[in-house]
KOLGUNU-459916 format. One record per residue (C-alpha): x, y, z; residue in one letter; residue number from 1. Coordinates in Angstrom, 1 decimal, always signed. Layout:
BEGIN
x  y  z  type  seq
X  Y  Z  A  NUM
...
REM end
This chain:
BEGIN
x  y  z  type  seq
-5.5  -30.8  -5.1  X  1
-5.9  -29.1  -1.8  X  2
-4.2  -26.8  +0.6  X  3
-5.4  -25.2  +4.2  X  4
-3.4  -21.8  +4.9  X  5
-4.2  -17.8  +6.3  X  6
-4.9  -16.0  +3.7  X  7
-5.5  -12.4  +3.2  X  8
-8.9  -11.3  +1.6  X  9
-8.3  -9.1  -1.3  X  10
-11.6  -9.1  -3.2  X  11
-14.7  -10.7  -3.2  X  12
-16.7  -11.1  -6.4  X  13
-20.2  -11.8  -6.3  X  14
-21.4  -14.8  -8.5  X  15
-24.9  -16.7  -9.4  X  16
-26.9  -17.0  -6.8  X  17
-25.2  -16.3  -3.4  X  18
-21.8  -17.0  -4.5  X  19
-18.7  -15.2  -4.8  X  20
-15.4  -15.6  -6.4  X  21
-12.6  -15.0  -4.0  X  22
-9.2  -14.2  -4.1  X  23
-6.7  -14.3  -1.4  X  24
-2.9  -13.4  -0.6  X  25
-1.4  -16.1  +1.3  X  26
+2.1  -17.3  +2.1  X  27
+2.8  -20.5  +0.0  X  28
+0.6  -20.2  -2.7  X  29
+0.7  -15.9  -3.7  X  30
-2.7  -14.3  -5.0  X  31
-5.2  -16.8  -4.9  X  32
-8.8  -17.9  -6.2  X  33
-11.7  -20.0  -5.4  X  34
-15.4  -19.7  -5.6  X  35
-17.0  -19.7  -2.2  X  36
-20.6  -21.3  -2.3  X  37
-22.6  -19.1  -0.4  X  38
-19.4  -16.4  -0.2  X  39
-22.1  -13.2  -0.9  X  40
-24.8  -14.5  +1.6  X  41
-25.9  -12.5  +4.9  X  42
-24.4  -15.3  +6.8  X  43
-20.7  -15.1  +4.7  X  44
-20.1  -12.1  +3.5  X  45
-18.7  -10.3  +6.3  X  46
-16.0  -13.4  +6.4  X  47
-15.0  -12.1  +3.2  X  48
-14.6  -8.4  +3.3  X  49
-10.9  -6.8  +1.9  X  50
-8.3  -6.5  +4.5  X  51
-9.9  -9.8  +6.6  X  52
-7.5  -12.4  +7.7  X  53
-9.3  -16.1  +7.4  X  54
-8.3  -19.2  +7.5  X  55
-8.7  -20.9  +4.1  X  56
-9.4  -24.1  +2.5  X  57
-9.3  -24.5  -1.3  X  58
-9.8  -27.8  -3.1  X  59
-9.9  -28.5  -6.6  X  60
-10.0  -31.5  -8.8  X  61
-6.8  -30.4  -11.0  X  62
-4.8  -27.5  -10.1  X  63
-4.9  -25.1  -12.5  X  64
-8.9  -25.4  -11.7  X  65
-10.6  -22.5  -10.5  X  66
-11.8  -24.7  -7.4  X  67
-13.6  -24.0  -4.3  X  68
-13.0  -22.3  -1.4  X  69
-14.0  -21.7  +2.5  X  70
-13.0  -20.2  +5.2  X  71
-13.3  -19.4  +8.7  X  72
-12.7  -15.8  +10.4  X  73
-9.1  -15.0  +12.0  X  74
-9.1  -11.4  +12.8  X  75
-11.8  -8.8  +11.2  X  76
-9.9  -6.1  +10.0  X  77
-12.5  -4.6  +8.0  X  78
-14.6  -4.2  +10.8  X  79
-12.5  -2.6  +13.0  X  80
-11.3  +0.0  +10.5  X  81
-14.7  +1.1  +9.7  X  82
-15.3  +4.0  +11.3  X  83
-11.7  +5.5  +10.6  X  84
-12.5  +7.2  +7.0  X  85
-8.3  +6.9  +6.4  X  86
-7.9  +3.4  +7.5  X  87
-10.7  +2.5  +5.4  X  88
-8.8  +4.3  +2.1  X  89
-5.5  +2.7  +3.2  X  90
-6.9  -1.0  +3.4  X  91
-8.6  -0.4  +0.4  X  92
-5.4  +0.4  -1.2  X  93
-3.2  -2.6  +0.3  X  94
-6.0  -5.0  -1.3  X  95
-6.4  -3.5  -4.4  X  96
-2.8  -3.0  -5.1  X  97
-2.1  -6.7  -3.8  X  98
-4.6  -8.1  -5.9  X  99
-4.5  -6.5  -9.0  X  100
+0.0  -5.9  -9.1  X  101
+0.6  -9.5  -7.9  X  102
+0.5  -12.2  -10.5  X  103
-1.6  -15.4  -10.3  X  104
-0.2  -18.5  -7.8  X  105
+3.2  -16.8  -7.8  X  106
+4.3  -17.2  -3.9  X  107
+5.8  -13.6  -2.6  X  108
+5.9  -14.6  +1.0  X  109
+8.1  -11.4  +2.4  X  110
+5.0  -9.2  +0.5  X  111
+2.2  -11.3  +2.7  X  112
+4.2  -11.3  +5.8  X  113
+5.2  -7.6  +5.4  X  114
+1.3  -6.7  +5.2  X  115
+0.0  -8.6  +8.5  X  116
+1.7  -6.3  +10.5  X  117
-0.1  -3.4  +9.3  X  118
-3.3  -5.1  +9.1  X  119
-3.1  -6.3  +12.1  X  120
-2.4  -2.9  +13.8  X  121
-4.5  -0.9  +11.6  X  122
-7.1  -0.7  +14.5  X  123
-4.7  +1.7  +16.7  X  124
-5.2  +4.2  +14.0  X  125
-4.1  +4.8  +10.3  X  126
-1.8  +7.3  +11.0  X  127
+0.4  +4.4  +12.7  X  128
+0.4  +1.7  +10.2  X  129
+1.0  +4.8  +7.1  X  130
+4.5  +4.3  +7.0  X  131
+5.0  +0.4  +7.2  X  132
+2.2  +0.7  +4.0  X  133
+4.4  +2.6  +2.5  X  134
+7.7  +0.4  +2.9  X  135
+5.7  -2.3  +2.2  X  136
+5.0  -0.2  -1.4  X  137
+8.7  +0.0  -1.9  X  138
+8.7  -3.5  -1.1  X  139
+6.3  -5.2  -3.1  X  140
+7.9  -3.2  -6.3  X  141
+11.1  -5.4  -5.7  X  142
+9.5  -8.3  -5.3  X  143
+8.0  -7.5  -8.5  X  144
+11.5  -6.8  -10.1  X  145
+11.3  -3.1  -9.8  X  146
+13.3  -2.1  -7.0  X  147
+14.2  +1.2  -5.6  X  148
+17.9  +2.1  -4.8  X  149
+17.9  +4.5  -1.9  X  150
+20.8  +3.7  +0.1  X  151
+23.2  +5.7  -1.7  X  152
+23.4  +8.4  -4.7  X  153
+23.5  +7.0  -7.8  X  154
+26.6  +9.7  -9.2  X  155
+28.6  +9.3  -6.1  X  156
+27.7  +6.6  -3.8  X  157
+27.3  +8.5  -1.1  X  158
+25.0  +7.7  +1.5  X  159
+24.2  +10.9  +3.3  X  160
+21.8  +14.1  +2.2  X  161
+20.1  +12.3  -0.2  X  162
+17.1  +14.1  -1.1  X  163
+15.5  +12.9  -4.5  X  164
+15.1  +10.1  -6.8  X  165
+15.2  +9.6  -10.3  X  166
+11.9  +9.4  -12.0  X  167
+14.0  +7.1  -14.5  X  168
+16.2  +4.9  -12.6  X  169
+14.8  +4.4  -9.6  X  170
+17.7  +5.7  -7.8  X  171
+18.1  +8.3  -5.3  X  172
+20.5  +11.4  -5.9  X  173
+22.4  +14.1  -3.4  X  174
+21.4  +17.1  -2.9  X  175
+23.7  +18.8  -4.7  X  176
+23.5  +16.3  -7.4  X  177
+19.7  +16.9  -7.8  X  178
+19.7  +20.8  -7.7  X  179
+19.8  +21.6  -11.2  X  180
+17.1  +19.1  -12.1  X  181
+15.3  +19.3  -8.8  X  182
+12.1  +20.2  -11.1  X  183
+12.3  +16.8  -12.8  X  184
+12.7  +14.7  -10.1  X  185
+11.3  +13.1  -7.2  X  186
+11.3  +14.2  -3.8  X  187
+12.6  +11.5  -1.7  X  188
+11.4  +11.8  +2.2  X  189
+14.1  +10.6  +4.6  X  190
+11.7  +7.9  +6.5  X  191
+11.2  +6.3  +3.6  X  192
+14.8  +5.3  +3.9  X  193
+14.9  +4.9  +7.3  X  194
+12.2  +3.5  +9.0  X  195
+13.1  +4.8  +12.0  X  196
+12.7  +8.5  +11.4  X  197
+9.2  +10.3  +12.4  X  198
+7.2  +10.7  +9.5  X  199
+4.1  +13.2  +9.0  X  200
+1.3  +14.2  +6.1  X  201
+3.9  +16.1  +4.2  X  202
+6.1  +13.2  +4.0  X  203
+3.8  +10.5  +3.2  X  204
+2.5  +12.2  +0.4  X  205
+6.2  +12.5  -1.2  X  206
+6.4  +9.2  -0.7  X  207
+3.1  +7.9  -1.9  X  208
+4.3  +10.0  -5.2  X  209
+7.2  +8.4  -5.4  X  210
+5.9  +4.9  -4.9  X  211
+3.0  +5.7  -7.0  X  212
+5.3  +6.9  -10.1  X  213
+6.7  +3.3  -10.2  X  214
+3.3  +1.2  -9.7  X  215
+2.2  +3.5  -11.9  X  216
+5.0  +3.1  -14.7  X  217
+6.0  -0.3  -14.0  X  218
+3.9  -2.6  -11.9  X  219
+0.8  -1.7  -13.8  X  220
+1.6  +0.7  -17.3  X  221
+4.0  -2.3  -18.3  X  222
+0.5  -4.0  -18.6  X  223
-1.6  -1.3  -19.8  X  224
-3.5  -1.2  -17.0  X  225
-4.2  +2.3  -14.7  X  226
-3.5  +3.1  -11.3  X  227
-6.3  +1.4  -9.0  X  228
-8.8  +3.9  -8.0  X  229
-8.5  +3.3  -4.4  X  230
-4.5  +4.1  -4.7  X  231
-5.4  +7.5  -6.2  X  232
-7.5  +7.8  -3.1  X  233
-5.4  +7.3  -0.9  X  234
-3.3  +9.5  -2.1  X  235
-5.4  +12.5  -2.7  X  236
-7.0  +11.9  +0.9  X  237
-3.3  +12.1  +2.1  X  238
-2.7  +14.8  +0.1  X  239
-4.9  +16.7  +1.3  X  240
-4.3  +16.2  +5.0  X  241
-0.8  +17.2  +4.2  X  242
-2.0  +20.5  +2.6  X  243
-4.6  +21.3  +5.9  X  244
-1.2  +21.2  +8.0  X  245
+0.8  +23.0  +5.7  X  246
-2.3  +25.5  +5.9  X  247
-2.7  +25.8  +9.3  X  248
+0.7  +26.1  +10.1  X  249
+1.4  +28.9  +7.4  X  250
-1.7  +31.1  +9.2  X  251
+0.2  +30.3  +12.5  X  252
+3.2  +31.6  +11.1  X  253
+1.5  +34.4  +10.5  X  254
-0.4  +35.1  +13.3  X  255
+2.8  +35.7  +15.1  X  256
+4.3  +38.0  +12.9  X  257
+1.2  +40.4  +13.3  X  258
+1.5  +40.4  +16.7  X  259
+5.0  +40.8  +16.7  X  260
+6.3  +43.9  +17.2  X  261
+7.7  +45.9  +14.4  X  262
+11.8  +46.2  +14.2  X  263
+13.2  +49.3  +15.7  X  264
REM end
C-alpha cells in the first residue's frame, strides 16, 4: 500500500531516536499518519513543522499499518508566520483543530482545500486570513455533521436582521425574535454570513464564540475531550485585541466630549 499526495502538516511527534510520528491532512486520504525516520533530526524537522505544506509519500505493508512516511517541502508556512505573534496562534489553532476534530483516514476534501487558501496567504498578515479561518470553522463543523443554519431565522424564515444564534440548535434567530432571550444566546456577526462584509476584532471574537460553543459541545464534548489549548488562545489573543479597540475608541469618545463645548 502506497500513495504520493500534498499534505498538510498537523503535528509532529517525536519518537526513538530521531524519529517522529507524523500526521497529515490531505485531500484523498483525510488526517493521516506515518512515522518519518529521521522526521525530529536538525536536517528534517523544519519539513515538518504545523501549518507546512509537503509533498508526501507513505507506504505501508497492509493498510491499516501505521507505515512510513517522507516528504519533501512545498511552501513553509511556519516559517513565514513566525514573527507575526497572531499568525502564529491562528496556525496553531487550524492544526490543532484539524488534527485532533477530524477522524482517522476519513477524506474531507472541501475541509483540506478550504484551509490552503489561508495557509497559503497567511504571510500577508493574520488579520487577512482571520475570517476565511473562521468560515472554514463553520465549515469543518458540517463536514463533521454539525452544521450551522444561518441563512435564515429559524421562527420565521426570514433572511434579513438576523442577529443571534441558538446555543441549542445551531440556528440563527431575528432580531426581534432573539430580544427577550438575547442573554442566552449567541451573538451572531453579519460576516460570518456573508463573507463579503468587512469584518474587525469585535466581530471575530463573536464569531470565534460562536464557533467555539459548537467544537466545544459537539466536535470534541461528544467525545469527552476539551477544547485544544491553542483554540482557547486564539481566542483570548483575539479577545483581547477586540477589547484594546473597544478601549481606545471609548477614551476617544471621550476625549471629544471634554472638549466639546457645553449645551447652551
Amino acid at each position: 500500500m502506497e500513495w504520493t499526495a500534498p499534505g498538510i502538516v498537523l503535528e509532529a511527534r517525536p519518537l526513538g531516536e530521531g524519529g517522529a510520528v507524523i500526521t497529515l491532512l490531505t485531500e484523498e486520504h483525510g488526517r493521516h499518519g506515518g512515522l518519518a525516520k529521521g522526521g525530529a533530526s536538525r536536517a528534517q524537522a523544519a519539513t515538518w513543522l504545523p501549518g507546512n505544506l509537503v509533498e508526501a509519500h507513505w507506504v505501508a505493508r497492509l493498510s491499516d499499518q501505521l507505515g512510513a512516511i517522507s516528504g519533501e517541502l512545498v511552501h513553509p508556512t511556519a516559517a513565514l508566520a513566525m514573527e507575526d505573534p497572531l499568525a502564529l496562534a491562528l496556525l496553531s489553532s487550524a492544526c490543532t483543530v484539524a488534527a485532533e476534530a477530524l477522524p482517522e483516514r476519513e477524506p474531507h476534501p472541501a475541509v483540506f482545500r478550504a484551509l490552503l487558501p489561508i495557509l497559503a496567504h497567511l504571510q500577508q498578515g493574520a488579520e487577512e486570513v482571520i475570517p476565511d479561518y473562521l468560515h472554514w470553522e463553520v465549515l469543518l463543523l458540517s463536514e463533521l455533521g454539525y452544521g450551522l443554519d444561518l441563512a435564515r431565522c429559524a421562527v420565521t424564515g426570514d433572511t434579513r436582521d438576523l442577529t443571534h444564534v441558538s446555543p441549542r440548535s445551531g440556528r440563527a434567530a431575528r432580531a426581534d425574535i432573539a430580544a427577550p432571550y438575547a442573554d442566552r444566546m449567541l451573538p451572531l456577526p453579519a460576516f460570518l454570513r456573508d463573507a463579503t462584509l468587512p469584518s474587525g476584532p469585535t466581530d471575530w471574537s463573536a464569531a470565534l464564540r460562536v464557533t467555539g460553543h459548537f467544537l466545544a459541545r459537539d466536535a470534541f464534548g461528544t467525545r469527552h475531550r476539551p477544547m485544544p489549548a491553542a483554540r482557547e488562545a486564539l481566542a483570548d489573543r483575539i479577545a483581547t485585541r477586540a477589547g484594546a479597540g473597544a478601549g481606545a475608541g471609548q477614551a476617544e469618545a471621550a476625549g471629544m466630549e471634554a472638549e466639546a463645548p457645553p449645551p447652551a
